[in-house]
N, C-alpha and C positions, 0 to 999 in steps of 0.2 A: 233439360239436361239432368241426368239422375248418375249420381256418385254410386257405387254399389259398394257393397260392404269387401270386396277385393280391394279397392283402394283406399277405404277410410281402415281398413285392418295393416294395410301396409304401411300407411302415415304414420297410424298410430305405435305401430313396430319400430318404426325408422326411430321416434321419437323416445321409446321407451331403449334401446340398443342406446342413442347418443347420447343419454343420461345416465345408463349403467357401466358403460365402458373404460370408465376413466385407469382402472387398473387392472383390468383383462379382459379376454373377448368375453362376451353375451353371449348364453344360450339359447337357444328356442325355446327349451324347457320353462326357463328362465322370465322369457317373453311372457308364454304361455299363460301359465299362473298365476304371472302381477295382471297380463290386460285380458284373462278369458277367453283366451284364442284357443282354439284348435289346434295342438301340434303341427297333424300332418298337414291344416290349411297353411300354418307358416313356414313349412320346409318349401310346399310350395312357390309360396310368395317370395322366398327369401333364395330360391335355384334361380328366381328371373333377375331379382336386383343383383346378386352377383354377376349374371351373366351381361347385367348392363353396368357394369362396374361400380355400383351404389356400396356395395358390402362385400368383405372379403374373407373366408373363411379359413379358421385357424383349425386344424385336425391336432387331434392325441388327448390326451389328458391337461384337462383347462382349455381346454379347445371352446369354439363359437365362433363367433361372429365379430368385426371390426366393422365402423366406416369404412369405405376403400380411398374415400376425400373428405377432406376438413368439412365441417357441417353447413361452413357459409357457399360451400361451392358446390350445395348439394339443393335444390328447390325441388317442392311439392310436386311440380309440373313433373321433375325427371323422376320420380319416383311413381307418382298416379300411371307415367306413361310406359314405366318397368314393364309393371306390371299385367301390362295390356290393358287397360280400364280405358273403353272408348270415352272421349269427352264430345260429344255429337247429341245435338238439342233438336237436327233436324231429323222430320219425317223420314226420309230417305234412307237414313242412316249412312251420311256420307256416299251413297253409291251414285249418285248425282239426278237420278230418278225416283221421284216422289211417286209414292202408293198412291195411286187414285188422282193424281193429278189432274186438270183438265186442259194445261196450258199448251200448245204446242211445241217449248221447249223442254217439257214434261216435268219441270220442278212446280210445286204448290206455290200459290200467290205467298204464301209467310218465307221462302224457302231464306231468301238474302236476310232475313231479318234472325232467323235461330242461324244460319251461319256466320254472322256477327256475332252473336252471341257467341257459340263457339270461341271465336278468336279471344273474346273478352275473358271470355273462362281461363284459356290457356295464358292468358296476357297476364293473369293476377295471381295461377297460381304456382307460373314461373317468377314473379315476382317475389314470391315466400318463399327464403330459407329454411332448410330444418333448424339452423340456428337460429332465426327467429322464432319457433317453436321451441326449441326449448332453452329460450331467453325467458317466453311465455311463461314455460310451466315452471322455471327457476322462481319467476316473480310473484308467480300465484302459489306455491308451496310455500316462499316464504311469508308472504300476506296469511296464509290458511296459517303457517305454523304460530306467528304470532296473534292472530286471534285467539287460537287456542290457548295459547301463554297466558294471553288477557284474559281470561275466563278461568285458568286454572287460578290464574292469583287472585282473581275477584272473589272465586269459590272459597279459599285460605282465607280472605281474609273475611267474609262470612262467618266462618266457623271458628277464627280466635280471638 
């Protein structure tokens, strides 16, 4: 199973949009710039989550981007799957016929075992909210910021 940077750029979108939002829609621009993305890859990405009602876009001046649902009713799963991003570990790629198979019912001997897989993939990463994420990066900003706090004051008190 291999994530491709279509989906790890839309996670990472989804999460950057539900942290900035709190008092008007998020640009792409906006995106852009804080996580390194390519504009036109995120107008992209963000035509399919709208069209899968993940995001809902505000036009005119102060215009962007919203949630279109609260962040707990939103999971990784329904976002990776926006976007088209196969989740498929087997050979086949889901077409139900294995390359090169030798079986008579033409799947490879591993076939049951990466389509378990599959399911487990889907099974955990419909389990993560974006709210869970960015519960994450709430708790890890504030961990980062008070390190930094403690170092700045260790620094002070060094120096007087």
């Amino acid at each position: 199973m291999r994530l491709t940077t279509k989906g790890r750029f839309a996670v990472t979108a989804m999460i950057d949009l539900a942290l900035c939002q709190e008092k008007r829609p998020v640009t792409l621009a906006g995106i852009s710039q804080r996580q390194q993305v390519s504009l036109s890859y995120l107008e992209q990405l963000f035509g399919k989550l709208r069209r899968h009602e993940i995001v809902e876009s505000v036009r005119g001046p102060g215009g962007g981007y919203n949630l279109a649902r609260r962040a707990d009713k939103v999971t990784v799963a329904d976002i990776v799957m926006a976007v088209n991003e196969p989740i498929d570990a087997t050979q086949c790629g889901g077409k139900g016929i294995c390359e090169g198979a030798k079986q008579l019912d033409g799947y490879c001997m591993t076939h049951k075992l990466w389509l378990t897989l599959n399911q487990k993939i889907v099974e955990y990463l419909d389990s993560v909210s974006l709210q869970d994420l960015i519960d994450q990066q709430r708790l890890r900003k504030s961990a980062l910021e008070c390190s930094i706090g403690k170092a700045i004051g260790e620094r002070r008190t060094r120096f007087t």
